[in-house]
VEXMARLO-557856 format. One line per field, with one value per residue (C-alpha): residue number from 0; x, y, z; residue in one letter. Coordinates in steps of 0.05 Angstrom, whole numbers, plus 5000, padded with zeros to 4 digits. Last residue first. Layout:
BEGIN
n <- NUM;... .
x <- X;... .
y <- Y;... .
z <- Z;... .
res <- A;... .
***
This chain:
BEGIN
n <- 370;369;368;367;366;365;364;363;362;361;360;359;358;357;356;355;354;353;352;351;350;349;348;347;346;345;344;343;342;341;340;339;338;337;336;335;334;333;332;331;330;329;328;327;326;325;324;323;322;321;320;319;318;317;316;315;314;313;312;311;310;309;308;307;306;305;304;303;302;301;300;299;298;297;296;295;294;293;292;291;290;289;288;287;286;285;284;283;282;281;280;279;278;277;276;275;274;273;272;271;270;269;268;267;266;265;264;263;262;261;260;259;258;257;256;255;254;253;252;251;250;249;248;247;246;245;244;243;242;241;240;239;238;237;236;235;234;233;232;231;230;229;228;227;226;225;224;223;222;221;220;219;218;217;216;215;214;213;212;211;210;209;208;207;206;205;204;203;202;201;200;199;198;197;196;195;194;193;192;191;190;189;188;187;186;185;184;183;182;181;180;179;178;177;176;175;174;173;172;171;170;169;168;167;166;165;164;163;162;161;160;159;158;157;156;155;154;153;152;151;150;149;148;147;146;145;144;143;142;141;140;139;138;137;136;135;134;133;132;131;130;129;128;127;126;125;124;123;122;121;120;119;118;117;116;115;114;113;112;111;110;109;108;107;106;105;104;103;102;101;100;99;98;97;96;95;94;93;92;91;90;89;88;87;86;85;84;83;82;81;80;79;78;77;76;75;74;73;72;71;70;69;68;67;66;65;64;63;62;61;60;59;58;57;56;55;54;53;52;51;50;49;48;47;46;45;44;43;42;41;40;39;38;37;36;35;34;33;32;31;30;29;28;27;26;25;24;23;22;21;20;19;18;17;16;15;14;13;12;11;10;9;8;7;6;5;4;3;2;1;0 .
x <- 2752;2794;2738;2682;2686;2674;2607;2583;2531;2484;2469;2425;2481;2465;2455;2516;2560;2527;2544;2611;2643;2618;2639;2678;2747;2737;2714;2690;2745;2761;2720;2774;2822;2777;2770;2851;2876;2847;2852;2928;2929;2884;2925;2995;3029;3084;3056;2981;3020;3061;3011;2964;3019;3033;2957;2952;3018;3020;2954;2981;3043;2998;2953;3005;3044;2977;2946;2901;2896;2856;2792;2780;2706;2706;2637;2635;2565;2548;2480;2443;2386;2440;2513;2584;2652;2710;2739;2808;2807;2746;2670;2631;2550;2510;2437;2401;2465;2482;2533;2543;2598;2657;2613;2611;2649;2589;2610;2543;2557;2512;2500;2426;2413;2376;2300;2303;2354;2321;2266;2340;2344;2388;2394;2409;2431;2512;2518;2537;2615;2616;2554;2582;2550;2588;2562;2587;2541;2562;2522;2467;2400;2365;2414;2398;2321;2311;2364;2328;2260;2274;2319;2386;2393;2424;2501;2524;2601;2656;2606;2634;2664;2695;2627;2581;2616;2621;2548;2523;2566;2527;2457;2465;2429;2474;2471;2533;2522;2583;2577;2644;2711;2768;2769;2700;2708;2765;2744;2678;2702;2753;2690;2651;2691;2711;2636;2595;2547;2514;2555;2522;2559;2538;2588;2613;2579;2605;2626;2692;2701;2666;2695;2677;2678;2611;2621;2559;2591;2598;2676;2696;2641;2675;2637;2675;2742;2713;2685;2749;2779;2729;2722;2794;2789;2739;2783;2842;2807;2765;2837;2870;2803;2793;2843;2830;2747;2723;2681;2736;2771;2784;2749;2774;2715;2747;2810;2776;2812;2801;2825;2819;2776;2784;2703;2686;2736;2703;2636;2641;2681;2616;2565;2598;2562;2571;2645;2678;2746;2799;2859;2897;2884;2912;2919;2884;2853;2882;2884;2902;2828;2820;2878;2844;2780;2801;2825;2793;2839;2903;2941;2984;2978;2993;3021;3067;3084;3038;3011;3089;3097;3032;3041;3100;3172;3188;3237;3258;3247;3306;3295;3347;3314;3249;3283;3320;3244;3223;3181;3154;3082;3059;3135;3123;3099;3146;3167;3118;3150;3161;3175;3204;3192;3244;3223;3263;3241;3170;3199;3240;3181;3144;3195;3200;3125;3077;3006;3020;2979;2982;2915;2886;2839;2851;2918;2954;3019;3034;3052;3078;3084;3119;3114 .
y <- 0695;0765;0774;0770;0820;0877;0848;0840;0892;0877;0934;0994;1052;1086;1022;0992;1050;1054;0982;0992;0920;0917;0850;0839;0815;0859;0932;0995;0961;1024;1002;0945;0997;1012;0936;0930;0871;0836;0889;0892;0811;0807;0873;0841;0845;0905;0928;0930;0966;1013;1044;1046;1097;1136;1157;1201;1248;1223;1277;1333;1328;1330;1384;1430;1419;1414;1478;1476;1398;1420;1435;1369;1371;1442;1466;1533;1560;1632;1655;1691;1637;1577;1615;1574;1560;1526;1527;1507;1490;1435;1433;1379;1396;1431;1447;1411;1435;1385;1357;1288;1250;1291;1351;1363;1419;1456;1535;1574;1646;1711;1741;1753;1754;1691;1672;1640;1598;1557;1534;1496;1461;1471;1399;1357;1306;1271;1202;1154;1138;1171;1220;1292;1363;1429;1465;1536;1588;1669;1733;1695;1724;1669;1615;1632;1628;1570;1532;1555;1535;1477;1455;1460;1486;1551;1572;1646;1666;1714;1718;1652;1623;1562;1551;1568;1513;1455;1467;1466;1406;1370;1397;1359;1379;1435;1510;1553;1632;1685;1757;1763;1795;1757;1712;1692;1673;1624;1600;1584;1545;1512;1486;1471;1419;1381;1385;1431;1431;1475;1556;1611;1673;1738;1795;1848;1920;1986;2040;2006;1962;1894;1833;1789;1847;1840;1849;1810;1757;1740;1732;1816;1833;1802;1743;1689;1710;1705;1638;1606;1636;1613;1543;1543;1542;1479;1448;1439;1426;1366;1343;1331;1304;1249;1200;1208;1194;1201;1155;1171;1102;1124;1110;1095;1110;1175;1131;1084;1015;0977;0909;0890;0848;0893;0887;0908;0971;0984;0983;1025;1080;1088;1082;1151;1188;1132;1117;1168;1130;1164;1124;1060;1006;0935;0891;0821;0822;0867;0949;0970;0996;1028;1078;1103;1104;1157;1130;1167;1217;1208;1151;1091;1029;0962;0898;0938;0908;0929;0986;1024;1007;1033;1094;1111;1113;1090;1111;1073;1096;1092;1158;1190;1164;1199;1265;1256;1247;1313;1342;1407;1384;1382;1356;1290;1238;1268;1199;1146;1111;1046;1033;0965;0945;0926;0972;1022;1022;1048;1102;1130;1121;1173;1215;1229;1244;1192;1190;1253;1324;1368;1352;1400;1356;1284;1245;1237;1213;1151;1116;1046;0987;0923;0886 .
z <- 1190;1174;1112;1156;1205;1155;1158;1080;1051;0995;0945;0952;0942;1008;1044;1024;1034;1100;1117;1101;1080;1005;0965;0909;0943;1005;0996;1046;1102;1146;1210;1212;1231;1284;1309;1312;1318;1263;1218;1226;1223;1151;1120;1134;1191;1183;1118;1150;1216;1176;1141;1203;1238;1172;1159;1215;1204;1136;1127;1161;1116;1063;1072;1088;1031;0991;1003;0944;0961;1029;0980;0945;0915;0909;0920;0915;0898;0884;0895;0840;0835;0811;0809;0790;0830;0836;0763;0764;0839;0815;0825;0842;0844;0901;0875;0937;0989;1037;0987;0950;1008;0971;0957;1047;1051;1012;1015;0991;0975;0975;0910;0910;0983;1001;1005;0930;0948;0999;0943;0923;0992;1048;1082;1031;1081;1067;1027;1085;1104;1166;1159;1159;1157;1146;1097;1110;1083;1072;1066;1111;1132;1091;1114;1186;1189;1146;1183;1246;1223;1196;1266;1272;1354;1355;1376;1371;1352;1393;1450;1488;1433;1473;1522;1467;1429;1479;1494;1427;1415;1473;1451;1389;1328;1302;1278;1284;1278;1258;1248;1223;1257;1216;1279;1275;1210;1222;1285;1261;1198;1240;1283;1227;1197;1269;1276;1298;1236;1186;1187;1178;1166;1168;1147;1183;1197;1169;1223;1241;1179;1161;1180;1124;1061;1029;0943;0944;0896;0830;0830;0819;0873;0924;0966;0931;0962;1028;1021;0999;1052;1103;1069;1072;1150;1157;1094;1123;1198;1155;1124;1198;1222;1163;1185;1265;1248;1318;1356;1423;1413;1346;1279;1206;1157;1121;1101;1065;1060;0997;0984;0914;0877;0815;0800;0869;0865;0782;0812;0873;0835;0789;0842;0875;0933;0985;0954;0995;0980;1022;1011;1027;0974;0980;0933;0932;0865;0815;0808;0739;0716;0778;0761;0694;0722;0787;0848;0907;0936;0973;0963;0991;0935;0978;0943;0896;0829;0768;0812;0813;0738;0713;0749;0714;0709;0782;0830;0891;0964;1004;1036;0982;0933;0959;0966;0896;0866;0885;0947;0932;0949;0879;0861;0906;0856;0791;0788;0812;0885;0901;0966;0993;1073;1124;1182;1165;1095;1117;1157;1101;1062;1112;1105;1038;1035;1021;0994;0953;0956;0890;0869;0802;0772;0801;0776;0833;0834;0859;0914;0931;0984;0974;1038 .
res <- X;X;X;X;X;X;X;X;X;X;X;X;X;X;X;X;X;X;X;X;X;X;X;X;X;X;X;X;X;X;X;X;X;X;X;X;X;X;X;X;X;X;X;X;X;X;X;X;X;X;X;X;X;X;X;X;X;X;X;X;X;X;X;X;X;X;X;X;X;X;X;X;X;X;X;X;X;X;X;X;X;X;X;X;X;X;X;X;X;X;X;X;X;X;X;X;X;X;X;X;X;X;X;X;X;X;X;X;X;X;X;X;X;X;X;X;X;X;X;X;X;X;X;X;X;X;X;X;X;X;X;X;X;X;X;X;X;X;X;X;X;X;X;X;X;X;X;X;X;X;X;X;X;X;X;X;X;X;X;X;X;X;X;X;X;X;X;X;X;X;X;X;X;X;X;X;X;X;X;X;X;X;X;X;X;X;X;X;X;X;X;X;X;X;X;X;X;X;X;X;X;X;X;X;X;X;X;X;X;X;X;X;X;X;X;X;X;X;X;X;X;X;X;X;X;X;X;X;X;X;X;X;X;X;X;X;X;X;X;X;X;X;X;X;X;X;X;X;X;X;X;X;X;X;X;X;X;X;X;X;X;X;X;X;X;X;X;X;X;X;X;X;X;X;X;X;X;X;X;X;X;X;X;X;X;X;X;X;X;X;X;X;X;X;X;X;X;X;X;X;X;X;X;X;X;X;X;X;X;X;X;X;X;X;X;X;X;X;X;X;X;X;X;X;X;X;X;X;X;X;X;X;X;X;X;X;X;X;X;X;X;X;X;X;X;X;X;X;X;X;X;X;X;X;X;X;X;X;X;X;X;X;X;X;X;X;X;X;X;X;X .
***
């Protein structure tokens, strides 16, 4: 298979669908990489590093999407990039298309093949392409967090872990997830005041029993949420439905309760934000205020640390690569029902049923399109 990468053209992302090794893998089994120049430099990775992995250079994007039969990527594609997708190629990268009616046009139009990282599952119900990026951006949302509390960025000027005499910071954090967790260790570890809501007595469990008295656990109920994001210096968004718009769970009345410049971290922009007055920011200009409380809500966190992020990434993403170029996308789908669970698009048609629901159009079993 012809497979290719480009460089990626989203407001200030550094990350790149392949690293050198992961096209040196790709040509060992037999398969042709084409590769944009310049693809790699974000992550410190430069075009002689490809070469030298038996990838071949490319001027531009144009050149790579005009002749490979899979496109590896990281974030959504933006306009210019859908517009040169054709029927029957194959798109590996996170989509997050729930949020996003424009993206979901222009894929359907294209007729390509669109595989969404974020919807992959596991044997366990997890989502093994989106865990490596949701631990990125669980422990940047701390960082990110912190920096927004000082007084110089618009907030509280609240240091997280306090001093001896002076107490720490309080930070709420929505969701025991893979996201929240990080976000917990993180802060707790810096010495805040740290409280996790969820829904699931299971997860509440599993936390209490790993944080022991290093964070508290409460059931995420309106009251609670209410409760906690009042008292809160800093608020971690955490929530995730796989492939479904996320819940607006803190709302903009919400605001009004909080400390004038505490700081709202929404982890979740990419599926629309669990915050009411959450909107897509970028790492040029992360953050803005609505009531006095600052917002961050960076709609690609982990690509401020893209070295890391990226090399995390191909860790998960390499293995599936390699099967769709080694059987084709029909076959590796086939055999494998949660690399099926990946499908959004198929030739026009909408193969996520949450996507589907979420945007009101008609949804196609995934199913279908290996018949």
């Amino acid at each position: 298979m012809i497979v290719g990468t480009v460089k990626e053209i989203k407001n200030h992302e550094y990350r790149v669908g392949l690293t050198p090794e992961s096209v040196f893998e790709l040509t060992a089994h037999g398969h042709r990489v084409l590769v944009e120049s310049g693809a790699g430099d974000g992550i410190g990775a430069h075009d002689a590093l490809y070469a030298d992995a038996g990838g071949e250079i490319v001027p531009t994007a144009r050149d790579v999407f005009a002749t490979a039969e899979m496109i590896v990527k990281v974030k959504e594609p933006q306009a210019d990039e859908r517009a040169m997708l054709r029927p029957g190629q194959i798109l590996y990268t996170y989509l997050h298309l729930a949020p996003d009616p424009d993206q979901t046009r222009d894929l359907l139009a294209s007729g390509a093949i669109c595989i969404a990282y974020e919807t992959v599952t596991d044997g366990s119900g997890g989502l093994p392409l989106l865990k490596p990026m949701s631990q990125v951006a669980g422990r940047m949302a701390i960082q990110a967090g912190a920096t927004a509390l000082e007084k110089a960025n618009g907030g509280r000027g609240v240091l997280l872990g306090g001093v001896p005499g002076v107490l720490p910071a309080k930070v709420c954090v929505i969701g025991g997830g893979v996201v929240g967790f990080n976000a917990a260790q993180m802060a707790a570890g810096l010495g805040a005041d740290v409280t996790i809501l969820d829904r699931s007595p299971e997860v509440l469990e599993r936390l209490g029993i790993y944080f022991e008295a290093r964070a508290k656990t409460r059931f995420s109920n309106r009251a609670n949420l209410a409760e906690c994001v009042a008292d809160a210096d800093l608020v971690i968004g955490a929530v995730l439905i796989p492939g479904a718009a996320a819940p607006k769970l803190v709302s903009a009345d919400m605001l009004k309760t909080m400390k004038k410049g505490a700081v709202l971290v929404d982890v979740a922009i990419d599926q629309g934000g669990c915050f009411e007055t959450s909107h897509p920011t970028t790492h040029a200009d992360p953050t803005y205020v609505v009531d006095g409380i600052v917002h961050y809500c960076v709609a690609n966190m982990p690509g401020g640390v893209a070295r890391t992020s990226t090399y995390a990434l191909n860790n998960v993403t390499l293995p599936h690569a390699l099967r769709i170029a080694d059987l084709g996308w029909k076959e590796a789908l086939r055999s494998d029902p949660h690399l099926m669970n990946g499908l959004n698009v198929w030739e026009g048609q909408i193969t996520y049923r949450a996507v589907a629901e979420a945007l009101g159009l008609a949804y196609t079993p995934a199913e279908q399109s290996v018949a």
